[in-house]
N, C-alpha and C positions, 0 to 999 in steps of 0.2 A: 579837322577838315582841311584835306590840301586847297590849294586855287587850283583853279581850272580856270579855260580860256570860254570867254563868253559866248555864248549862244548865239549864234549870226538872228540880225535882225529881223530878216524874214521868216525863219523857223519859230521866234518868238512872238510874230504877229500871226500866225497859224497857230501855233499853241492856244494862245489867249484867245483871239477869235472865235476857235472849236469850243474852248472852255466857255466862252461868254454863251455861244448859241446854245449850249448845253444846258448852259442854268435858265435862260431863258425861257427853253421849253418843260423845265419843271424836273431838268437829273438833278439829284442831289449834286453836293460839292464833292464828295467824296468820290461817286462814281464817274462823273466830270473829270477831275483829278487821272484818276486812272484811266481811264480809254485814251487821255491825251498820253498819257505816257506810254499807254502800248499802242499807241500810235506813232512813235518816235523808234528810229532805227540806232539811237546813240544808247549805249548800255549806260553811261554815267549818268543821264537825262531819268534813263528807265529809274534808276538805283535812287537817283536825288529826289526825284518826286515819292517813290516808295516812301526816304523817308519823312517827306515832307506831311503825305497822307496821315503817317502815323502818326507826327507831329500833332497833328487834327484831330485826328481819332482820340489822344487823348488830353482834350480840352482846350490848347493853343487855337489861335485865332489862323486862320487863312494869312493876313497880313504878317502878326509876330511870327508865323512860321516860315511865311515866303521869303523873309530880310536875310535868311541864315543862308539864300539860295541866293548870292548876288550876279552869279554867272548865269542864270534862269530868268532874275527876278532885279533889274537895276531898279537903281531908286526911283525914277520917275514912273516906273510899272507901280513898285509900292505905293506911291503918294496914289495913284489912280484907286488901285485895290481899296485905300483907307477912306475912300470919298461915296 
């Protein structure tokens, strides 16, 4: 996986925010997952969460999968995710 330049901070609190109201009101994580991504206009965003989903999809935890996304997903989102 190359580096990539981090996700502006505002884009990642609309991310999470949609994600959070999403599970809140009873979308799965997976579907959650995906509409945040095709609600983003960055194709590498699109591409990372794709495979972050299938990460999920086959047995990885939401948290072990988001750490591989540091430009998505900094540390201090993970500590939050794990709690």
């Amino acid at each position: 996986m190359r580096l990539r330049r981090a996700v502006s901070r505002p884009i990642q609190a609309e991310m999470l925010y949609n994600i959070a109201l999403m599970l809140r009101s009873g979308v799965s994580m997976i579907d959650a997952l995906q509409e945040a991504a095709a609600s983003t206009d960055s194709k590498e965003i699109k591409k990372d969460m794709s495979h972050l989903i299938i990460s999920i999809q086959g047995g990885t935890s939401f948290s072990e999968s988001a750490v591989q996304y540091p430009h998505i997903f900094p540390k201090s989102i993970i500590h939050l995710i794990r709690i």
